[in-house]
N, C-alpha and C positions, 0 to 999 in steps of 0.2 A: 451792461452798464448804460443809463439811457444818456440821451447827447447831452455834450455841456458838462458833465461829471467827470473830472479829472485828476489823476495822482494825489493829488490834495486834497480831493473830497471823499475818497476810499477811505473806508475805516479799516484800518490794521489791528492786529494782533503784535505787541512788542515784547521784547527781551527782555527778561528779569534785572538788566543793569538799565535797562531803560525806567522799566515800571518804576523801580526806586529811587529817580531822579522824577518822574511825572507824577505818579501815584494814580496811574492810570492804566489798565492790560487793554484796552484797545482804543485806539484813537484815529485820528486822521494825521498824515501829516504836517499839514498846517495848524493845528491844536496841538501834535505835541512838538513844536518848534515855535510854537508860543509861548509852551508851557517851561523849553528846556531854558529859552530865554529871560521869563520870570524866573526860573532857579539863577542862571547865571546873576541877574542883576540885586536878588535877592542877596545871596553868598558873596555879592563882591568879586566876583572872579576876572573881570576884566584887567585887563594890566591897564595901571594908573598913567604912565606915561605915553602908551599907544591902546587907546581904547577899542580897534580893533580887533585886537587881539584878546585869547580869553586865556587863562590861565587854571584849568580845570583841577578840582578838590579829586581828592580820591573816589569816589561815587562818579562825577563825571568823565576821569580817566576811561574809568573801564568800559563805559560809552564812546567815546572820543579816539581810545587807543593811542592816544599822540601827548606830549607834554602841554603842547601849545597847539593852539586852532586858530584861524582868522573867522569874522566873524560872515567869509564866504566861503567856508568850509564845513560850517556847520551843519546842514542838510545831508550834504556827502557824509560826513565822517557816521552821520545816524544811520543810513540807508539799511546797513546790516540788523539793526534791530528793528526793522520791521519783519516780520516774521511770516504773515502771508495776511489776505483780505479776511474779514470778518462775513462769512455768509448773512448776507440780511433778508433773505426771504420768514 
């Protein structure tokens, strides 16, 4: 990896509950934590009273794993559907 290229600039391969929240099979993590983000604000999902918090649809569950996420959970809770680096030679 040359210097300066970091977790975030790595293009992954993700998880088919991922794919179907990004509509993407491989990304970087900061594109798809962009992307999970425009879904969220898209869908409404944040809880109206603590905007922090997200309140994930059925599709983001199975990503999420949890009822409820803070909006400094969310990187963690994806981690598992990165699936491994995309060879780019």
């Amino acid at each position: 990896m040359p210097p300066g290229i970091g977790k975030l600039q790595t293009l992954y391969r993700v998880s088919p509950q991922l794919q179907r929240i990004i509509g993407k099979t491989a990304v970087t993590r900061q594109e798809a934590l962009k992307d999970v983000w425009t879904y969220i604000k898209r869908e409404n999902l944040q809880n109206p009273s603590n905007k922090r918090e997200i309140l994930p649809d059925p599709a983001l569950k199975d990503v999420f794993g949890k009822d409820t996420v803070t909006m400094f959970e969310v990187l963690r809770v994806m981690n598992p559907h990165f699936e491994g680096k995309v060879d780019s030679r």
